[in-house]
C-alpha positions, 0 to 999 in steps of 0.5 A: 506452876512457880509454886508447885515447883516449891512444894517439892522436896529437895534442892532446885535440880530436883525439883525441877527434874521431879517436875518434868518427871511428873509432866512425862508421866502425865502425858504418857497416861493422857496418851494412853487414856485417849488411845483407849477411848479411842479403840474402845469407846468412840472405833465401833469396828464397822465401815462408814456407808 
């Protein structure tokens, strides 16, 4: 994690403002990711018995 907050480009605040940026995004895709899996893959639209 160390260093792919030294990749980034800019002084210390940005970066680490880039940083959790960058995790936000990821957890809204991964969010919306399983929430599609879930109604469209795994939800069959049927009742269980």
């Amino acid at each position: 994690m160390r260093r792919f907050i030294e990749v980034l480009p800019g002084p210390k605040p940005v970066k680490y403002s880039l940083a959790v940026a960058i995790v936000l995004v990821a957890l809204v895709a991964l969010f919306f990711i399983y929430d599609w899996v879930g109604s469209s893959v795994l939800d069959t639209g049927g009742t269980i018995g």
